[in-house]
C-alpha positions in Angstrom: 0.0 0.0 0.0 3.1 2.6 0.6 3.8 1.8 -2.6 0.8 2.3 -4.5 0.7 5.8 -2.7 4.6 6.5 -3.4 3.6 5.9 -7.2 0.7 8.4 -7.1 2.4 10.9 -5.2 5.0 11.1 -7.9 2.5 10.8 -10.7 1.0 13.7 -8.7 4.2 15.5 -8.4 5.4 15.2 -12.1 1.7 16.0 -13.7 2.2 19.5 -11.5 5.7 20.1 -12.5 5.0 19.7 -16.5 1.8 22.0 -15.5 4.2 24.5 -14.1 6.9 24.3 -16.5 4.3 24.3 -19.4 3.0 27.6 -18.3 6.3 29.0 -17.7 7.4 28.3 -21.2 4.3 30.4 -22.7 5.1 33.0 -20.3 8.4 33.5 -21.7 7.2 33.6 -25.1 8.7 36.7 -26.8 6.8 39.8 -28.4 7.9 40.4 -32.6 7.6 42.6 -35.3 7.5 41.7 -39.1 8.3 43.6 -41.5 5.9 43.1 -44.5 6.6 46.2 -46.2 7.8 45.4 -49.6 11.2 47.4 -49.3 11.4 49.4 -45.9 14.2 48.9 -44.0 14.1 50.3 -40.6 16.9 51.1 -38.2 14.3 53.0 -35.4 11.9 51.1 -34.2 11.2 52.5 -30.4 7.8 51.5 -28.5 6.5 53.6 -25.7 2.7 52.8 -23.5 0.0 54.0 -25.3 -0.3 57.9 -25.2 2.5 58.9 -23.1 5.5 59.5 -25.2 8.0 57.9 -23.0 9.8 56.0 -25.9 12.0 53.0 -25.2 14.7 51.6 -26.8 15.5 51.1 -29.9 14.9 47.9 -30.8 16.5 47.9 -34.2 19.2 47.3 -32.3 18.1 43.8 -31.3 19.1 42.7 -34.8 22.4 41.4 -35.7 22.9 43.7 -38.5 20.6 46.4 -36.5 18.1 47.1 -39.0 14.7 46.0 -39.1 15.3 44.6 -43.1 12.0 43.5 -45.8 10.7 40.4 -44.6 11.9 40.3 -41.5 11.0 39.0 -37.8 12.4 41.1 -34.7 12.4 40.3 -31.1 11.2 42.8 -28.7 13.3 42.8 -25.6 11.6 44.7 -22.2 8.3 44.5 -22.8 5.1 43.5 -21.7 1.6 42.8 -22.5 -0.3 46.0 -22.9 -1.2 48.8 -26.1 1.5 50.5 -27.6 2.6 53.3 -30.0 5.1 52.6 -32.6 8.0 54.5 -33.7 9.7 53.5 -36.9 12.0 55.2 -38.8 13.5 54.2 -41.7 17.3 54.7 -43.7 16.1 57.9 -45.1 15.5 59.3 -42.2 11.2 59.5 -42.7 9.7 59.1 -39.2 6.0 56.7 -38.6 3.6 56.3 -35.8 1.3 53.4 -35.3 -1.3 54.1 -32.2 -2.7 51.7 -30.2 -0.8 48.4 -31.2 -2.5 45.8 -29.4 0.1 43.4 -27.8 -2.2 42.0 -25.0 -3.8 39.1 -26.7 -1.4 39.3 -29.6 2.4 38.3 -29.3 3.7 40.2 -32.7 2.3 42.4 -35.0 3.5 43.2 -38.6 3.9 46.5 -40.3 3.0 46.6 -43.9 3.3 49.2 -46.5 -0.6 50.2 -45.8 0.9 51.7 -42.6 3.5 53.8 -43.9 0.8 56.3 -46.2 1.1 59.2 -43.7 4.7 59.1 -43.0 6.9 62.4 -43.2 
């Protein structure tokens, strides 16, 4: 019978580890941009909270070559779940905003030519 218990209380203990370990693995998930834009390269690409301004940092810079190239994935380091405004800034110097990217159900977002119409 202490056997029988022993077994269970390790079946018990394992199933709760690869619960725990499962969820921590989804937490650590990272955030992502993609570049879809059919030839922007970026090399600014700040995030700040929704509405406030305070602009983090570049995140170009994440990137081996530090640009953000055409089809392209980037990792987001330092950030959280919650709405943001873009920054992005590409090699001629022309400056975007995107307001309000969603990044609280979402893990990445992409950027697309569409989004660069009202740059300056």
């Amino acid at each position: 019978m202490t056997n029988d218990r022993s077994r269970w209380a390790n079946l018990i203990l394992g199933l709760v580890c690869s619960a725990g370990a499962a969820s921590v693995s989804v937490a650590a998930a990272p955030f992502a941009i993609y570049n879809e834009t059919t030839d922007t390269v970026f090399v600014g690409v700040y995030l700040a909270p929704e509405n406030t301004g305070n602009w983090g940092a570049n995140q170009a810079l994440n990137d081996k070559d530090h640009v953000l190239d055409t089809s392209e994935r980037l990792l987001l380091n330092g950030i959280e779940p919650r709405r943001y405004d873009v920054k992005l800034v590409d090699r001629t110097g022309r400056s975007c905003m995107l307001k309000g990217v969603d990044l609280t159900r979402d893990r990445s977002f992409e950027i697309s030519d569409q989004d660069l119409k009202d740059c300056h």
